[in-house]
PDB file of N, CA, C and O in Angstrom:
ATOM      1  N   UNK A   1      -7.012 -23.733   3.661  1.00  0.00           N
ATOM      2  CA  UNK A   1      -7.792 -23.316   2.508  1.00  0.00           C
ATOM      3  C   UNK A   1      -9.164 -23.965   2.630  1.00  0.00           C
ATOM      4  O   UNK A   1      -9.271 -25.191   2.608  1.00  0.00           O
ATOM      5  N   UNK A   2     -10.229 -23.147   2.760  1.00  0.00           N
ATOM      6  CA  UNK A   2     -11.841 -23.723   2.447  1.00  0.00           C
ATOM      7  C   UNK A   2     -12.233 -23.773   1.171  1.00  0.00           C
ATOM      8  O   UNK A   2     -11.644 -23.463   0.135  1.00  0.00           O
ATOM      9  N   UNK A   3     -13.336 -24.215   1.378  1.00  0.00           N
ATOM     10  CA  UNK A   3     -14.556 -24.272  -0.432  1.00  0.00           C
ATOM     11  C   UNK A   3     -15.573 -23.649   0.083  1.00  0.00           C
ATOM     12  O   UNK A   3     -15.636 -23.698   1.311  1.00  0.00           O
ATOM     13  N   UNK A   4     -16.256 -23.170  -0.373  1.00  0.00           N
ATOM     14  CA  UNK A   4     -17.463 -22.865  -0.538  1.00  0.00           C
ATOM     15  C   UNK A   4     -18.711 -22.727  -1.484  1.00  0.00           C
ATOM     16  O   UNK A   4     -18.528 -21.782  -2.252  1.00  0.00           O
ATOM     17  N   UNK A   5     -19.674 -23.225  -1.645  1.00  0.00           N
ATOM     18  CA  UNK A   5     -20.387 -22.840  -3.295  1.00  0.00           C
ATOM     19  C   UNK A   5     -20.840 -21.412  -3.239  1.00  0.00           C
ATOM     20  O   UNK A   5     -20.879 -20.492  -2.421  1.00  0.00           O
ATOM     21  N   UNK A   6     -21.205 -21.680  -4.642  1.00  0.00           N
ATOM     22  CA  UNK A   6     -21.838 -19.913  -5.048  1.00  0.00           C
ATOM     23  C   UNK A   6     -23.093 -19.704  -3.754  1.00  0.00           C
ATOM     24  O   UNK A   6     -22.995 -18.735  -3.002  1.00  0.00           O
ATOM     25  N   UNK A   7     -23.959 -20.456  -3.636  1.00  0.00           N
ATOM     26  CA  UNK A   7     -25.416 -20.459  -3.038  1.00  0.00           C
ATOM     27  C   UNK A   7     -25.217 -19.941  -1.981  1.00  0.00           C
ATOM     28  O   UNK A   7     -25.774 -18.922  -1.574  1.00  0.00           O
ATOM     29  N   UNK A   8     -23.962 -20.928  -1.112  1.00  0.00           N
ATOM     30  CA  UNK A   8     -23.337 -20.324  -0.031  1.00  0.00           C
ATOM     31  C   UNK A   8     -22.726 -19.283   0.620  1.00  0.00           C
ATOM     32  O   UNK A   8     -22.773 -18.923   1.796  1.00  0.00           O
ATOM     33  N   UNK A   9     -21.987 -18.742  -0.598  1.00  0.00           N
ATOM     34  CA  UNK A   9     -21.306 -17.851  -0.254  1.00  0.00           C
ATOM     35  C   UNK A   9     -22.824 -16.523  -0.772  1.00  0.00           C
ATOM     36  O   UNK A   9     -23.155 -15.579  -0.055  1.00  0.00           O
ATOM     37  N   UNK A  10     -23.169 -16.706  -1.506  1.00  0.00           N
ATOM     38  CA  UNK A  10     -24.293 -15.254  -1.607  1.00  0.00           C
ATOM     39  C   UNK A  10     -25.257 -15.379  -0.358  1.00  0.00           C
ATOM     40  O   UNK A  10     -26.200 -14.589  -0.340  1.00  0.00           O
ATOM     41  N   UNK A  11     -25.128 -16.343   0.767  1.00  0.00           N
ATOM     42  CA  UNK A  11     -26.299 -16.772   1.550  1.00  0.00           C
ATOM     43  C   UNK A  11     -24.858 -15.893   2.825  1.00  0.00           C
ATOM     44  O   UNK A  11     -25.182 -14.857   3.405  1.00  0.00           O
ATOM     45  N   UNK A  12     -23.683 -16.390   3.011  1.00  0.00           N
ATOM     46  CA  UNK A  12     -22.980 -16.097   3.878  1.00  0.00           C
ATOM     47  C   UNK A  12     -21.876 -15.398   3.474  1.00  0.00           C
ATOM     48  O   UNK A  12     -20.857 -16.068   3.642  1.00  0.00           O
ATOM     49  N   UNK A  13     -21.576 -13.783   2.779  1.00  0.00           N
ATOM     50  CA  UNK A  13     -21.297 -13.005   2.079  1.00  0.00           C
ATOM     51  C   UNK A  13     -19.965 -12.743   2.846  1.00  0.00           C
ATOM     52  O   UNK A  13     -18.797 -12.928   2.506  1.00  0.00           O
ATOM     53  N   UNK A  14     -20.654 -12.132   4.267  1.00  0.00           N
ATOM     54  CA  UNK A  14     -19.641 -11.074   5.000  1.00  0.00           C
ATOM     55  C   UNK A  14     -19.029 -12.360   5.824  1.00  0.00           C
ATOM     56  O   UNK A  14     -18.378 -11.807   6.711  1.00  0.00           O
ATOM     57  N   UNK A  15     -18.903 -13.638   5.990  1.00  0.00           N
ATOM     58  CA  UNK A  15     -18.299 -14.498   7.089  1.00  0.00           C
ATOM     59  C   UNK A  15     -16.807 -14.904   5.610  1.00  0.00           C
ATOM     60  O   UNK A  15     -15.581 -14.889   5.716  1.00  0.00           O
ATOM     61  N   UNK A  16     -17.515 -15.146   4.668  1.00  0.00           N
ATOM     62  CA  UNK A  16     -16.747 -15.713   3.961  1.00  0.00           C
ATOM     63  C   UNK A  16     -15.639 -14.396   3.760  1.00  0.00           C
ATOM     64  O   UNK A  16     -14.501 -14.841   3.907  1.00  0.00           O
ATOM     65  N   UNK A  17     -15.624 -12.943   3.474  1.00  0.00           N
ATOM     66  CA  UNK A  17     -14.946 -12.095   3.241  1.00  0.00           C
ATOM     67  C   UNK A  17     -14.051 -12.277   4.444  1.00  0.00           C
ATOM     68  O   UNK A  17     -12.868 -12.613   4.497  1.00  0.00           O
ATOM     69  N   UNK A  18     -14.903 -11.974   5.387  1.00  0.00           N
ATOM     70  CA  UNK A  18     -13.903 -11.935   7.038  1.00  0.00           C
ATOM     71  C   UNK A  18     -12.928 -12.969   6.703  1.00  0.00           C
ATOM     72  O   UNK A  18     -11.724 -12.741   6.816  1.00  0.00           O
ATOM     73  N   UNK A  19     -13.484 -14.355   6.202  1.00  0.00           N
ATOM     74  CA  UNK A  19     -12.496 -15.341   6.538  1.00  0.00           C
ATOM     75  C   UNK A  19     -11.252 -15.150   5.579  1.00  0.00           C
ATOM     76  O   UNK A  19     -10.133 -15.517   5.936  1.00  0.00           O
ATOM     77  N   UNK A  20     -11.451 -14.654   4.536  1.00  0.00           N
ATOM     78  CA  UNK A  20     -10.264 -14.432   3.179  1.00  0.00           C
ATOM     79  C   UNK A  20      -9.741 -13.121   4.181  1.00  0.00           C
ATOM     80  O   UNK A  20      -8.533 -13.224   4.393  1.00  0.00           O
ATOM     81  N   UNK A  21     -10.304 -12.025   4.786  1.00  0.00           N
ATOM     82  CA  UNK A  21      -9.469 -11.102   5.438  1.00  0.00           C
ATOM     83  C   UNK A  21      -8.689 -11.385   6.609  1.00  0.00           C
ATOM     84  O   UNK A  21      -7.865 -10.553   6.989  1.00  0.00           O
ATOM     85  N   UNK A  22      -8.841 -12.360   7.163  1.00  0.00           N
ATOM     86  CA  UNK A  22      -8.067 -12.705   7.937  1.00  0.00           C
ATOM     87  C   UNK A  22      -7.046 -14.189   7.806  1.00  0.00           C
ATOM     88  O   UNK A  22      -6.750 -14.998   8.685  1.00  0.00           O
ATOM     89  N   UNK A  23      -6.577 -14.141   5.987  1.00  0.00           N
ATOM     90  CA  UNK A  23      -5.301 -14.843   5.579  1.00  0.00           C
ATOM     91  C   UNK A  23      -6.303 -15.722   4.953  1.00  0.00           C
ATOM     92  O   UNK A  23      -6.217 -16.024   3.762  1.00  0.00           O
ATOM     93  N   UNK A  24      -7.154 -16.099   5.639  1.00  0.00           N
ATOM     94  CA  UNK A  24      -7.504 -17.780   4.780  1.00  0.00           C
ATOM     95  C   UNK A  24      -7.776 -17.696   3.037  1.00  0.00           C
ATOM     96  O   UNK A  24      -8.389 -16.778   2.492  1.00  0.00           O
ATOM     97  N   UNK A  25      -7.235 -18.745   2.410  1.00  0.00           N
ATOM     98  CA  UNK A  25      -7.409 -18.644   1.264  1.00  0.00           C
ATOM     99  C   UNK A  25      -8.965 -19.396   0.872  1.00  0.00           C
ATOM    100  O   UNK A  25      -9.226 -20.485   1.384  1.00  0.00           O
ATOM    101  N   UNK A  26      -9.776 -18.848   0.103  1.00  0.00           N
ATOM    102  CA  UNK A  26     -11.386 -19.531   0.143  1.00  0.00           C
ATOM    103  C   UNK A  26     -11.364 -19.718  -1.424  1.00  0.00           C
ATOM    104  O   UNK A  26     -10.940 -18.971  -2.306  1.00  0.00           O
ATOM    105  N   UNK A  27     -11.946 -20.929  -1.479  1.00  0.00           N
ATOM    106  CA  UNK A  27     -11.914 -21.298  -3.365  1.00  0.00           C
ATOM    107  C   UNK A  27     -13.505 -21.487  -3.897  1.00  0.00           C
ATOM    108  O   UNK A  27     -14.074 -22.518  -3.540  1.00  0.00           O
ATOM    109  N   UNK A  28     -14.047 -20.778  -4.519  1.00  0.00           N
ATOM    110  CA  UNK A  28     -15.474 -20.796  -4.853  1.00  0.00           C
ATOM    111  C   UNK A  28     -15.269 -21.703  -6.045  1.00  0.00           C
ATOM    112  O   UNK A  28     -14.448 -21.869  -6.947  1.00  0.00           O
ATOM    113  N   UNK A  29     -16.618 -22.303  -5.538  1.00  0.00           N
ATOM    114  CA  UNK A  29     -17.208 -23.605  -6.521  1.00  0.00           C
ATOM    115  C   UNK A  29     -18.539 -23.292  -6.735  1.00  0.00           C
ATOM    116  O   UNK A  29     -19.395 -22.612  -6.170  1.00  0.00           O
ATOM    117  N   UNK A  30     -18.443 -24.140  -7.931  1.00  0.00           N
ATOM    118  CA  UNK A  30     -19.835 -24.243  -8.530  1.00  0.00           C
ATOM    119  C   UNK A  30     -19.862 -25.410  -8.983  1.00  0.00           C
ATOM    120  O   UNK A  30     -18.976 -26.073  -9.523  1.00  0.00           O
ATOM    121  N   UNK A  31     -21.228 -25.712  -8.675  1.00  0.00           N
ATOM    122  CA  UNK A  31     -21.501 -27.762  -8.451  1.00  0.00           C
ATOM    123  C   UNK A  31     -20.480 -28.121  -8.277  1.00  0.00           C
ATOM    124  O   UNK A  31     -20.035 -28.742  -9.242  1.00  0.00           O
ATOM    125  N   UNK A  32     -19.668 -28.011  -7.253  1.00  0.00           N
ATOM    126  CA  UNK A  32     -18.739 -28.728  -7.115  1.00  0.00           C
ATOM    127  C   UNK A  32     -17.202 -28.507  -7.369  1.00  0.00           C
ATOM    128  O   UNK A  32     -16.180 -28.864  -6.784  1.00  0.00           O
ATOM    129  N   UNK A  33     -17.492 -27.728  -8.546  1.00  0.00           N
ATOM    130  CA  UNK A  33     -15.826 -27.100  -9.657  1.00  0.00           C
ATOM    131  C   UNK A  33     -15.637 -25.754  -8.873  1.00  0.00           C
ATOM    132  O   UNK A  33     -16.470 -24.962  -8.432  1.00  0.00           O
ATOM    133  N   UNK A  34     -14.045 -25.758  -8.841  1.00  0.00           N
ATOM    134  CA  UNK A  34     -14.037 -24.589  -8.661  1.00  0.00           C
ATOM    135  C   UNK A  34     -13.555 -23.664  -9.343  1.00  0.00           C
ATOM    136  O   UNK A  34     -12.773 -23.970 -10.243  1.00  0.00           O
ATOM    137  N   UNK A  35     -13.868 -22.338  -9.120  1.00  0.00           N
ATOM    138  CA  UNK A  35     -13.966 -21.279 -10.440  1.00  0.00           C
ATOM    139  C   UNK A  35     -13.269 -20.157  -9.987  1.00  0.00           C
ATOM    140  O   UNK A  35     -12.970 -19.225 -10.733  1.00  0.00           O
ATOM    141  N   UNK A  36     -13.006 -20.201  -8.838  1.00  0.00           N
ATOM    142  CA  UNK A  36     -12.404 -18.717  -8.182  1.00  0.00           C
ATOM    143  C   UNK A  36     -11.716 -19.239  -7.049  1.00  0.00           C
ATOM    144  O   UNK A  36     -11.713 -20.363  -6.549  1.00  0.00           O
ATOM    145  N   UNK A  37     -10.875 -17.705  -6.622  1.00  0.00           N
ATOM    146  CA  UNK A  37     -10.312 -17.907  -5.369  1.00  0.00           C
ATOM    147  C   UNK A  37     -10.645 -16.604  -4.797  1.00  0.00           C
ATOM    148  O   UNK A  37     -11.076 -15.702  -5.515  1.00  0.00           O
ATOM    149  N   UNK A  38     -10.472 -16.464  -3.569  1.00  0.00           N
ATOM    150  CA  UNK A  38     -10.335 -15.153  -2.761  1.00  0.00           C
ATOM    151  C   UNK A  38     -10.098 -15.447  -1.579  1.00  0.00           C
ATOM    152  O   UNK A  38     -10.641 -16.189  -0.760  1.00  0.00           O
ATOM    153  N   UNK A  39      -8.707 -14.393  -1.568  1.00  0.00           N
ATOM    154  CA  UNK A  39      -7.644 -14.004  -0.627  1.00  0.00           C
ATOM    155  C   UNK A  39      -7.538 -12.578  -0.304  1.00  0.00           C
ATOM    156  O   UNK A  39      -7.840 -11.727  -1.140  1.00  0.00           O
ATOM    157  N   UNK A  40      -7.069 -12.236   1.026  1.00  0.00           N
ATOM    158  CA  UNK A  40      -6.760 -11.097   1.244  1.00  0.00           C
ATOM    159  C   UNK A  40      -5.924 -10.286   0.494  1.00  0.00           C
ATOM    160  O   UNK A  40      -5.097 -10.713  -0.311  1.00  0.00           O
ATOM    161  N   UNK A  41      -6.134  -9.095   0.756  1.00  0.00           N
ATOM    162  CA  UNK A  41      -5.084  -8.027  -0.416  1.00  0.00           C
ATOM    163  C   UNK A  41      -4.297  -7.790   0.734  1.00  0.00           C
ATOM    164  O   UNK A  41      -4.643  -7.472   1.871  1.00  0.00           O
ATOM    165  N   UNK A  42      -2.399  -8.142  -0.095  1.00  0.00           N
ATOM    166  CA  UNK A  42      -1.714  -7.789   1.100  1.00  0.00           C
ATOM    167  C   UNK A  42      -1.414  -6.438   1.677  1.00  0.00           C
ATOM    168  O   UNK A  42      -1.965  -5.499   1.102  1.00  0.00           O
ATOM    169  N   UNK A  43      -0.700  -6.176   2.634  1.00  0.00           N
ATOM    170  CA  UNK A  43      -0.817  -4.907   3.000  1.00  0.00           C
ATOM    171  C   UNK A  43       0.226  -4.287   2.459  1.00  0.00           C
ATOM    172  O   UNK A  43       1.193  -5.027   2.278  1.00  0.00           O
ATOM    173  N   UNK A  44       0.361  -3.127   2.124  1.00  0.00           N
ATOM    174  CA  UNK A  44       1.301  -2.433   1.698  1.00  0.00           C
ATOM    175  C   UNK A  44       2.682  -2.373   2.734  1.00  0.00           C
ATOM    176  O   UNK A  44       2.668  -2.658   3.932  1.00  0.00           O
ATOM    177  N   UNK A  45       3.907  -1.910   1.910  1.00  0.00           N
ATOM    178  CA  UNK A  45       4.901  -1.715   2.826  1.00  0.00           C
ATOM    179  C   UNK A  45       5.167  -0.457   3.523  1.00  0.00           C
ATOM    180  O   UNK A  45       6.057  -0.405   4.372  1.00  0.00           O
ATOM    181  N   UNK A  46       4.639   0.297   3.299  1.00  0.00           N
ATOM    182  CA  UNK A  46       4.465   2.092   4.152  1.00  0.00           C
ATOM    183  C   UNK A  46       3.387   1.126   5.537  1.00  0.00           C
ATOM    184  O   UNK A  46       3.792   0.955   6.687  1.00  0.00           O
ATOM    185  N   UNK A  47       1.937   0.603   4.970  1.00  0.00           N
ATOM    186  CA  UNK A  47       1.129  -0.026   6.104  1.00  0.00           C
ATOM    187  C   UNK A  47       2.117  -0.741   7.377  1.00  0.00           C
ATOM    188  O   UNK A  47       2.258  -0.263   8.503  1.00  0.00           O
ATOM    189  N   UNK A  48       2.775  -2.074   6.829  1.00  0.00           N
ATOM    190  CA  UNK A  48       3.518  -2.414   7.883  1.00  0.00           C
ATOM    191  C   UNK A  48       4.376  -1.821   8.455  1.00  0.00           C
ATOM    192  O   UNK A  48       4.467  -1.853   9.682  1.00  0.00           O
ATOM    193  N   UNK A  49       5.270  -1.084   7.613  1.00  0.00           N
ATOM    194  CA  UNK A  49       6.045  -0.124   8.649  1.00  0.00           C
ATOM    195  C   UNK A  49       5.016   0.799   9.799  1.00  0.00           C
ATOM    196  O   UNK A  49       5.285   0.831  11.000  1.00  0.00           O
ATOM    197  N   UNK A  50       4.047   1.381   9.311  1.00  0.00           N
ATOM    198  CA  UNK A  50       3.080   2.413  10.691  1.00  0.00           C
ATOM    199  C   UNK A  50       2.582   1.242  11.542  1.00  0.00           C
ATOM    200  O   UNK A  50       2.331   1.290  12.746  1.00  0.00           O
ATOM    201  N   UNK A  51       2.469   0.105  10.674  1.00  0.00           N
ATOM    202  CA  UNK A  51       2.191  -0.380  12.486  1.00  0.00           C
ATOM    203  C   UNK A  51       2.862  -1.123  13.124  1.00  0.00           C
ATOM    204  O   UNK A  51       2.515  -1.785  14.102  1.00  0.00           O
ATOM    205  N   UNK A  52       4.140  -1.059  12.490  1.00  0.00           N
ATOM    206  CA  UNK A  52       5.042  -1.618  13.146  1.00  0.00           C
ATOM    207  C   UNK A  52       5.541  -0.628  14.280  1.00  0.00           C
ATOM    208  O   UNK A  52       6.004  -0.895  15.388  1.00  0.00           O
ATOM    209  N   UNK A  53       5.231   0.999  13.472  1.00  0.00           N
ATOM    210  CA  UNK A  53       6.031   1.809  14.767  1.00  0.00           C
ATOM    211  C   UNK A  53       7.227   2.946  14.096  1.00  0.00           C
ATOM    212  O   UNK A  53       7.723   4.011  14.464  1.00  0.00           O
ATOM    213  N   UNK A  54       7.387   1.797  12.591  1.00  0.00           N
ATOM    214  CA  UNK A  54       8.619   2.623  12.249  1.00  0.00           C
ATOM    215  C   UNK A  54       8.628   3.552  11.235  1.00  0.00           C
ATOM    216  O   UNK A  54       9.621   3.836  10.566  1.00  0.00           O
ATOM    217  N   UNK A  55       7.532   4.028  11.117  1.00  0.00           N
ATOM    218  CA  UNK A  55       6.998   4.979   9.914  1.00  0.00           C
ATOM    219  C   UNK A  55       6.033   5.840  10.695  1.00  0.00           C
ATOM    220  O   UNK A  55       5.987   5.590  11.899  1.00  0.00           O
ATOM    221  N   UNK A  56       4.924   7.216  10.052  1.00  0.00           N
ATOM    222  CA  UNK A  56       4.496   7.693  10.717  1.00  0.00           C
ATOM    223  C   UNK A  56       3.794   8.335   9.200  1.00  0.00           C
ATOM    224  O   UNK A  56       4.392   8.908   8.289  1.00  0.00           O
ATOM    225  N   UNK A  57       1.978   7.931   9.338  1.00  0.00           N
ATOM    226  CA  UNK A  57       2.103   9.049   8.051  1.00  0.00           C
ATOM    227  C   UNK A  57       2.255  10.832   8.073  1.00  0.00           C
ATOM    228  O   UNK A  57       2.410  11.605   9.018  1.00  0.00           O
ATOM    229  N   UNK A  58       2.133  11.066   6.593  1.00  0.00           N
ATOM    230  CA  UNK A  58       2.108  12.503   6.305  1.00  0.00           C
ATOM    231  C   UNK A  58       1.153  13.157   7.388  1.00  0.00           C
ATOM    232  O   UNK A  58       0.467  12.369   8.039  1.00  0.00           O
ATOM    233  N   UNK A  59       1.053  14.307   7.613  1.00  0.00           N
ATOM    234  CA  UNK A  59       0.354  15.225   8.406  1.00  0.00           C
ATOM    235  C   UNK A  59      -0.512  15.890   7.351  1.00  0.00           C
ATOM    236  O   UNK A  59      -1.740  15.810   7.403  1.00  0.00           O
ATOM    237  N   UNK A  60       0.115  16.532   6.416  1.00  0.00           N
ATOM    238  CA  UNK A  60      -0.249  17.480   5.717  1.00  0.00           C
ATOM    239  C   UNK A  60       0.315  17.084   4.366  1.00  0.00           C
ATOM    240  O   UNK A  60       1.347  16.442   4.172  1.00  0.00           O
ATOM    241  N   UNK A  61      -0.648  17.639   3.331  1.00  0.00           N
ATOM    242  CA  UNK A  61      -0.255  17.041   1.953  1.00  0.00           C
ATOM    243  C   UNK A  61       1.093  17.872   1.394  1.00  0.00           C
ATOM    244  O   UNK A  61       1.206  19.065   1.675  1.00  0.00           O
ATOM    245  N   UNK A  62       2.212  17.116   0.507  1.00  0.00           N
ATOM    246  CA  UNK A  62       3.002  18.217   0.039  1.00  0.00           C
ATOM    247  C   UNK A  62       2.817  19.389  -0.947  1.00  0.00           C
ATOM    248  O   UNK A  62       3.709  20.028  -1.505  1.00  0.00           O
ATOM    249  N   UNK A  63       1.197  19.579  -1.075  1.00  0.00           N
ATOM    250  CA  UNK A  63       0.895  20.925  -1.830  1.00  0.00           C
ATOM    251  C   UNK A  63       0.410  21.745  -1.180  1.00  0.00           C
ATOM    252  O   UNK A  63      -0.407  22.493  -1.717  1.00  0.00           O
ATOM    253  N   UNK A  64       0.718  21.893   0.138  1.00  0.00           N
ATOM    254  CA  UNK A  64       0.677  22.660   1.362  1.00  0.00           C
ATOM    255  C   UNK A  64       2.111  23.488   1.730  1.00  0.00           C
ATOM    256  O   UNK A  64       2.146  24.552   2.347  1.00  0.00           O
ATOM    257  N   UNK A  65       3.282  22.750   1.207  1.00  0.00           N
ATOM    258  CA  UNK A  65       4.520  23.511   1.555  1.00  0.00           C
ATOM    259  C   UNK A  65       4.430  24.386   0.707  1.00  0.00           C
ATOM    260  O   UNK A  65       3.849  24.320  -0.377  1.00  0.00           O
ATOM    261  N   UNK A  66       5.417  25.879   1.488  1.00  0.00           N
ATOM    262  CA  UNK A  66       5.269  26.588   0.552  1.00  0.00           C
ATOM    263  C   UNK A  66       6.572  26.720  -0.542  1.00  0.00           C
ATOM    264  O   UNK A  66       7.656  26.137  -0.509  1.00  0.00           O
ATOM    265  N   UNK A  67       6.105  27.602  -1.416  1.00  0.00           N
ATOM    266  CA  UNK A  67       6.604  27.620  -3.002  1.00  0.00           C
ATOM    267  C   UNK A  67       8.349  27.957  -2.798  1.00  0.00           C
ATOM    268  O   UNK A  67       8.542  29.144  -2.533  1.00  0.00           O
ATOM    269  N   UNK A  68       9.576  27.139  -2.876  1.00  0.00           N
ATOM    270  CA  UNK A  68      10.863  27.582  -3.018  1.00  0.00           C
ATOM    271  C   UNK A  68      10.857  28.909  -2.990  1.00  0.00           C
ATOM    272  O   UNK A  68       9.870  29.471  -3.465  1.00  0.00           O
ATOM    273  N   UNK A  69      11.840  29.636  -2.487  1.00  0.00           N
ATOM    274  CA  UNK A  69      12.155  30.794  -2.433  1.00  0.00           C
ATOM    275  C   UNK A  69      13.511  31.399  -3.235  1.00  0.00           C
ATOM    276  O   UNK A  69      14.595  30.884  -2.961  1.00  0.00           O
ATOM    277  N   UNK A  70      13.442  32.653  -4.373  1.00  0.00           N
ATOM    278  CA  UNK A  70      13.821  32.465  -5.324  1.00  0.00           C
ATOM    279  C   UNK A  70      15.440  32.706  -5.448  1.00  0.00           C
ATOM    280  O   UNK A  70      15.619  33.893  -5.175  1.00  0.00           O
ATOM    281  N   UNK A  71      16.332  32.258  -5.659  1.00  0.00           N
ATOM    282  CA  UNK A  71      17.784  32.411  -5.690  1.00  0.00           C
ATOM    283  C   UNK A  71      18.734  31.972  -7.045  1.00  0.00           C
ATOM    284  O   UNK A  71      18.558  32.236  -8.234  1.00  0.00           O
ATOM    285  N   UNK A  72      19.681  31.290  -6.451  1.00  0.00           N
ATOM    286  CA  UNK A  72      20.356  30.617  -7.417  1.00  0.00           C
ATOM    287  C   UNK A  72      20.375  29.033  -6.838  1.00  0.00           C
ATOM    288  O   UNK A  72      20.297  28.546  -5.710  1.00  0.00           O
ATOM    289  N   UNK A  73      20.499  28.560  -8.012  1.00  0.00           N
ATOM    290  CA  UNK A  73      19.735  26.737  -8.265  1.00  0.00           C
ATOM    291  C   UNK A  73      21.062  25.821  -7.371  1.00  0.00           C
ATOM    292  O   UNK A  73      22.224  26.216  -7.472  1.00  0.00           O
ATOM    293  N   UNK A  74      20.807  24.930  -6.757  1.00  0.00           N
ATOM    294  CA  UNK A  74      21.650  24.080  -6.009  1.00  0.00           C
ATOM    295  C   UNK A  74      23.012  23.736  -6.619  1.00  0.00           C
ATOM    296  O   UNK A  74      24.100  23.499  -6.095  1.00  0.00           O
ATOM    297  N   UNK A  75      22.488  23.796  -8.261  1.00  0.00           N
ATOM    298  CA  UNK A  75      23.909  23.397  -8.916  1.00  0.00           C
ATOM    299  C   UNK A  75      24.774  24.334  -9.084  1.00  0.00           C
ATOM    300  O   UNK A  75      26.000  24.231  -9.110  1.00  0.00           O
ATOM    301  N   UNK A  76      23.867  25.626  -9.245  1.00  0.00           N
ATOM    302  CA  UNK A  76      24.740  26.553  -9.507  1.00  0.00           C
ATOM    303  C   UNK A  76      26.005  26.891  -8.000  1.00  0.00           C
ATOM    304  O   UNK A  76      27.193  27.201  -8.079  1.00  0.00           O
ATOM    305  N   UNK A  77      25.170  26.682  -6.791  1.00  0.00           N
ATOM    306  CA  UNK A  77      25.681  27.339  -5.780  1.00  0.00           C
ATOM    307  C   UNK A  77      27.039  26.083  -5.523  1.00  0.00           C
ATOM    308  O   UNK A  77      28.230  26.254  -5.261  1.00  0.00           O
ATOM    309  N   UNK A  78      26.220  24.807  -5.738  1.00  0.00           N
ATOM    310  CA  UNK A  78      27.584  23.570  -5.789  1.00  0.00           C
ATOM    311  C   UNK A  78      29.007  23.639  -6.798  1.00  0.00           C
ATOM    312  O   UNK A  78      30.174  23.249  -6.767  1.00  0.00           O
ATOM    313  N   UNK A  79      27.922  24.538  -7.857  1.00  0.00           N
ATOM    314  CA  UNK A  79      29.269  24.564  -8.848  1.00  0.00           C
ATOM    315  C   UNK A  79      30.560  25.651  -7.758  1.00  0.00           C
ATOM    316  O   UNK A  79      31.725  25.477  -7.400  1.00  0.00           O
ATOM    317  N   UNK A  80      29.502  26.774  -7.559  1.00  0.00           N
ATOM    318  CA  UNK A  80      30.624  27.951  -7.188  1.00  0.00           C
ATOM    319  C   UNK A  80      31.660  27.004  -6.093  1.00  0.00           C
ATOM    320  O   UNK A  80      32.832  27.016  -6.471  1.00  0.00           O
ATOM    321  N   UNK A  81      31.412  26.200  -4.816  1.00  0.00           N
ATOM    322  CA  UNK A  81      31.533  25.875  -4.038  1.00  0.00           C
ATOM    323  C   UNK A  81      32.751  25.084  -4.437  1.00  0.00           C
ATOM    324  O   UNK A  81      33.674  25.252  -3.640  1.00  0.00           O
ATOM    325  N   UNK A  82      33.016  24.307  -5.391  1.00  0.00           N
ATOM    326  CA  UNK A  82      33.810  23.670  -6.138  1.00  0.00           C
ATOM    327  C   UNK A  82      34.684  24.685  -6.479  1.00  0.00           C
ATOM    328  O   UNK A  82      35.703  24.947  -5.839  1.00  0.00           O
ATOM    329  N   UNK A  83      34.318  25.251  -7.450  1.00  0.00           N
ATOM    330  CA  UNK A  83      35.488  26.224  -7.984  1.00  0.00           C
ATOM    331  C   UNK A  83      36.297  26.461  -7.153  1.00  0.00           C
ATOM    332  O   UNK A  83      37.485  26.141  -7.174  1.00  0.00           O
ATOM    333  N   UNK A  84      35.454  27.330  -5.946  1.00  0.00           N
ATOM    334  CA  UNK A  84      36.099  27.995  -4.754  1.00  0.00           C
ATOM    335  C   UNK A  84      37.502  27.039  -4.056  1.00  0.00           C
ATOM    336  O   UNK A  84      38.635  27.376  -3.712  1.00  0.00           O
ATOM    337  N   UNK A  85      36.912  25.982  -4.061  1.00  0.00           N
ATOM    338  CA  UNK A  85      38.204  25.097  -3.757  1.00  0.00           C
ATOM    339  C   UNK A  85      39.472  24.946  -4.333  1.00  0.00           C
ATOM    340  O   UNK A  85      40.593  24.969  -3.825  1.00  0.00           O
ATOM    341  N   UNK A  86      38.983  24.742  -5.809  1.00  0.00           N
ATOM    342  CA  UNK A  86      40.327  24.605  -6.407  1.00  0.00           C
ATOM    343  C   UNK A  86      41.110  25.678  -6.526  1.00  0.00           C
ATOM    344  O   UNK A  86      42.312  25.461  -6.374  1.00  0.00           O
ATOM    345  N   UNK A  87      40.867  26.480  -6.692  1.00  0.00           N
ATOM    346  CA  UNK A  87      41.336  28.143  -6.928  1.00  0.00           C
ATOM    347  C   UNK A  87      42.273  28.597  -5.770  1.00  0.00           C
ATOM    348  O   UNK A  87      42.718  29.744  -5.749  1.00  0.00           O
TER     349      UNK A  87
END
C-alpha cells in the first residue's frame, strides 16, 4: 500500500491510476491525513472465466434470434406427454 498527496497525485495522475490498476492499494492524503483510497475495480466473473479460456463471449445480441415459432406451449406438450404415459 502507498500514500500519496493531493499535489502529487494531480502532478502524477496516470502513474498513480496504473499503480491502483495493477492491485496496489494507494491512500490519498492531504497534509499528511488521509482522505481516500483507490484500488482497482475487480474483474468480473464472466471476465475471468474468457480469459481463463473457459467462457467465450456472445457473438450476436439475443434480439437477433428469431421470434419462437408458433405451436403449443412446452407445458402443454409436457402435460400431453405425461398423460400419454399413464393411460
Amino acid at each position: 500500500m502507498s500514500e500519496v498527496g493531493i499535489r502529487a497525485l494531480k502532478q502524477n495522475a496516470s502513474a498513480v491510476v496504473a499503480e491502483a490498476a495493477a492491485g496496489e492499494t494507494v491512500t490519498i492524503t492531504d497534509r499528511g491525513r488521509p482522505v481516500a483510497q483507490l484500488t482497482a475495480i475487480p474483474s468480473s466473473r464472466l471476465r475471468q472465466l474468457v480469459e481463463a479460456g473457459r467462457a467465450r463471449r456472445a457473438r450476436r445480441s439475443i434480439t437477433d434470434l428469431p421470434a419462437p415459432e408458433p405451436g403449443p406451449s412446452l407445458s402443454d406438450e409436457l402435460r400431453a406427454m405425461r398423460d400419454a404415459e399413464r393411460y
